[in-house]
C-alpha positions as CSV (number, residue, x, y, z in Angstrom):
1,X,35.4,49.9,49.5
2,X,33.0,52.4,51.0
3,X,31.5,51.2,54.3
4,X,28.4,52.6,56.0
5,X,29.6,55.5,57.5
6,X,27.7,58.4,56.4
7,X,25.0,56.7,58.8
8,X,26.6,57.6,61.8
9,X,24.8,60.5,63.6
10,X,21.4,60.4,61.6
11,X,17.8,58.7,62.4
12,X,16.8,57.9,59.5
13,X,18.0,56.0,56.2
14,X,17.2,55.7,52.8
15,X,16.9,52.5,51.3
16,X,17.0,51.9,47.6
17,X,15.3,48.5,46.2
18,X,14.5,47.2,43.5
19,X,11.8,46.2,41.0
20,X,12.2,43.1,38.7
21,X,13.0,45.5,35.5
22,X,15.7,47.3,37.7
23,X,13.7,50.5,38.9
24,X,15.1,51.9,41.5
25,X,12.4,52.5,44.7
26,X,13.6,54.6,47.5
27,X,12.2,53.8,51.3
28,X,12.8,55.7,54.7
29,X,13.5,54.0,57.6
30,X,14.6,53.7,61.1
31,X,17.7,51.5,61.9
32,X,20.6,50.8,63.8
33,X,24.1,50.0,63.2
34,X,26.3,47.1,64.5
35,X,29.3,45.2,63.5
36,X,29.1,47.5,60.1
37,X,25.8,46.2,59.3
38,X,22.5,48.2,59.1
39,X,19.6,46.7,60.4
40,X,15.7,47.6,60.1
41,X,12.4,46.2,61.4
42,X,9.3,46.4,58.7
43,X,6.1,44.7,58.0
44,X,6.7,41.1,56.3
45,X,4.2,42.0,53.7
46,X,6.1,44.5,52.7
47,X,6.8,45.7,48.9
48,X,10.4,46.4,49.6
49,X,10.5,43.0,51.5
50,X,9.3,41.5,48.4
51,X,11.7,43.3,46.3
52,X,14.6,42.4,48.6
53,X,13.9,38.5,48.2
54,X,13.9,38.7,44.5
55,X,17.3,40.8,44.0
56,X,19.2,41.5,47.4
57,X,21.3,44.6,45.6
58,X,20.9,47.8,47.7
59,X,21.7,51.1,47.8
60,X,21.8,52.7,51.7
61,X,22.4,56.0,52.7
62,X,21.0,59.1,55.1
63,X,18.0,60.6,54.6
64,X,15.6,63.3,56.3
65,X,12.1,61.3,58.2
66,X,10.8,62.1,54.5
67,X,13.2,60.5,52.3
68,X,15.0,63.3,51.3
69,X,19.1,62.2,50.8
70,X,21.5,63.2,53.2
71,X,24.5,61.9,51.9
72,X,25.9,59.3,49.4
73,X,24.5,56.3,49.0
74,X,26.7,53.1,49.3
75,X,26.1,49.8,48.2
76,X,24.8,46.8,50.8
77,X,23.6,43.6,49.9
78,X,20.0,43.0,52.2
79,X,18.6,40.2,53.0
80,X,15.5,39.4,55.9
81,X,17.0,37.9,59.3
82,X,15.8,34.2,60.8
83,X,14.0,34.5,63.9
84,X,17.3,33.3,65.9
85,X,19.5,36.6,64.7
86,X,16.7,39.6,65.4
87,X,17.6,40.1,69.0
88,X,21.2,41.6,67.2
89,X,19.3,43.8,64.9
90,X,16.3,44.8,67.0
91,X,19.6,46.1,69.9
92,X,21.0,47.9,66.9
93,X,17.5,49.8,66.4
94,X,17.4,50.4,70.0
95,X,20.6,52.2,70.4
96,X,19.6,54.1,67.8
97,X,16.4,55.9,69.0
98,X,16.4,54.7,73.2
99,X,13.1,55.2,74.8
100,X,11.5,56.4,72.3
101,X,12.0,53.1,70.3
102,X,10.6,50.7,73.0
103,X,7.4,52.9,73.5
104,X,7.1,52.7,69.6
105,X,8.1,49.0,69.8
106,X,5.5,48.5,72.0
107,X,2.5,49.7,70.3
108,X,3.6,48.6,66.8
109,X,3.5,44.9,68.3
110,X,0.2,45.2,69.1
111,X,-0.6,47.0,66.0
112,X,1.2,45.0,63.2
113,X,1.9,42.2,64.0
114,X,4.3,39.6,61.6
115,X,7.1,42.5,61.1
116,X,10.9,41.0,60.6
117,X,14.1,42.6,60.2
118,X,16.3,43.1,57.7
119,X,20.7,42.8,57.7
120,X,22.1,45.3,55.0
121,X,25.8,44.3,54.6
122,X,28.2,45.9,52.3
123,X,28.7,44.1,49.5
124,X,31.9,41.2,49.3
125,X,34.4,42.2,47.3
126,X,35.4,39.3,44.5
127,X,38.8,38.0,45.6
């Protein structure tokens, strides 16, 4: 089974959710990497977040800051982290981006507040 490798090196990823009659949306974001999980911060209200909560079945994968696919995408099973495991994700993000994350960090506290993360995992394979 196909990990999440074809992150490594890039900024940005492509996240593919989606809608209750199985259309695919794609979504750009910034995220981090640890213990072969993907992790992301985003805006509770979110339509992906939404999306994500009613069918957990993702597609992940590099992309450009626009969205444009870098890569193949791999399947990854999401779901949105309890308050207790975002310190994991948000060092993931971190290590990603350094500096330039906290500073951004900083000002999207202030600015949208109620964000969460999200865990992507690849998906368990049936025994």
């Amino acid at each position: 089974m196909r990990g999440f490798e074809e992150l490594e090196g890039h900024k940005y990823c492509l996240l593919v959710s989606y809608r209750r009659d199985d259309t695919p949306i794609a979504t750009p974001l910034w995220f981090g990497m640890a213990g072969g999980k993907v992790y992301s911060r985003t805006a509770a209200g979110d339509w992906k977040v939404k999306r994500i909560r009613n069918n957990p079945r993702v597609l992940v994968g590099p992309c450009t800051f626009r969205g444009k696919p870098r890569g193949p995408l791999a399947e990854g099973h999401a779901r949105v982290l309890p308050p207790e495991e975002e310190a994991v994700a948000e060092a993931a993000i971190q290590s990603n981006y350094g500096v330039g994350r906290r500073t951004y960090k900083l000002s999207a506290d202030r600015a949208r507040p109620g964000s969460l993360y999200l865990e992507i995992a690849p998906p368990v394979e049936a025994a």
